[in-house]
C-alpha positions in Angstrom: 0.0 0.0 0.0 2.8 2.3 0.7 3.9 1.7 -2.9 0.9 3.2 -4.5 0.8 5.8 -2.3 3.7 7.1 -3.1 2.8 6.9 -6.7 -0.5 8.7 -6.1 1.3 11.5 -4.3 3.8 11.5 -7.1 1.0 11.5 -10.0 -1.4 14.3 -8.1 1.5 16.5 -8.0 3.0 15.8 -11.3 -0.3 17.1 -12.3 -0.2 20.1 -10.6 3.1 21.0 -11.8 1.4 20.0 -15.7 -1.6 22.2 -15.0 0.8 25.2 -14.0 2.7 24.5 -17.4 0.5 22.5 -19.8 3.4 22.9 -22.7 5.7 21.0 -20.5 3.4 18.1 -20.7 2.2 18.5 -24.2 6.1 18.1 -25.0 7.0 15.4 -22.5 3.9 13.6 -23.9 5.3 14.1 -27.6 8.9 12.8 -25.7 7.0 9.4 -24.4 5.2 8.4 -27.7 8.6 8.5 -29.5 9.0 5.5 -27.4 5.4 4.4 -28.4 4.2 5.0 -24.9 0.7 6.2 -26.3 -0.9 6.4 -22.8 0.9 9.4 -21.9 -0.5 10.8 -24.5 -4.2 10.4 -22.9 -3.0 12.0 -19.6 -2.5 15.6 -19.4 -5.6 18.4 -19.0 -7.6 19.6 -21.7 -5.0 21.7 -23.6 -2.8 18.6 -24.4 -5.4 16.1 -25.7 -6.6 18.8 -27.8 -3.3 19.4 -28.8 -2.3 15.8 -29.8 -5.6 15.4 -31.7 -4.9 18.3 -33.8 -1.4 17.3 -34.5 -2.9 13.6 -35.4 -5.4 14.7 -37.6 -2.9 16.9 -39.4 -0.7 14.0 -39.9 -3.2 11.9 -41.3 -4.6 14.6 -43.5 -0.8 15.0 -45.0 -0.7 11.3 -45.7 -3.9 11.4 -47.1 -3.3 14.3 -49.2 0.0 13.0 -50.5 -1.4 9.6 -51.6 -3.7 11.2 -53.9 
């Protein structure tokens, strides 16, 4: 129990420190899906997902628009 206490204390304030600076977690969620760690990509606040969904739409579109 310790353990995940810990790690709760550690995430709740990791997400203070992300909602104080929601870049710094848009770019170390960019960071951890270069090592296709896609979940980090899910955790952030509203700024980041919105973020990462606009940057994957725009990739797709590209391709998309390439292949043509």
């Amino acid at each position: 129990m310790d353990l995940e206490d810990e790690k709760d204390k550690l995430d709740k304030r990791q997400i203070e420190e992300y909602k104080k600076h929601p870049m710094i977690n848009f770019a170390d969620s960019i960071n951890r899906s270069t090592i296709w760690n896609f979940r980090m990509l899910t955790k952030g606040g509203c700024l980041t997902r919105v973020l990462t969904i606009l940057i994957i739409i725009g990739v797709f579109f590209i391709l998309w628009r390439c292949s043509l």
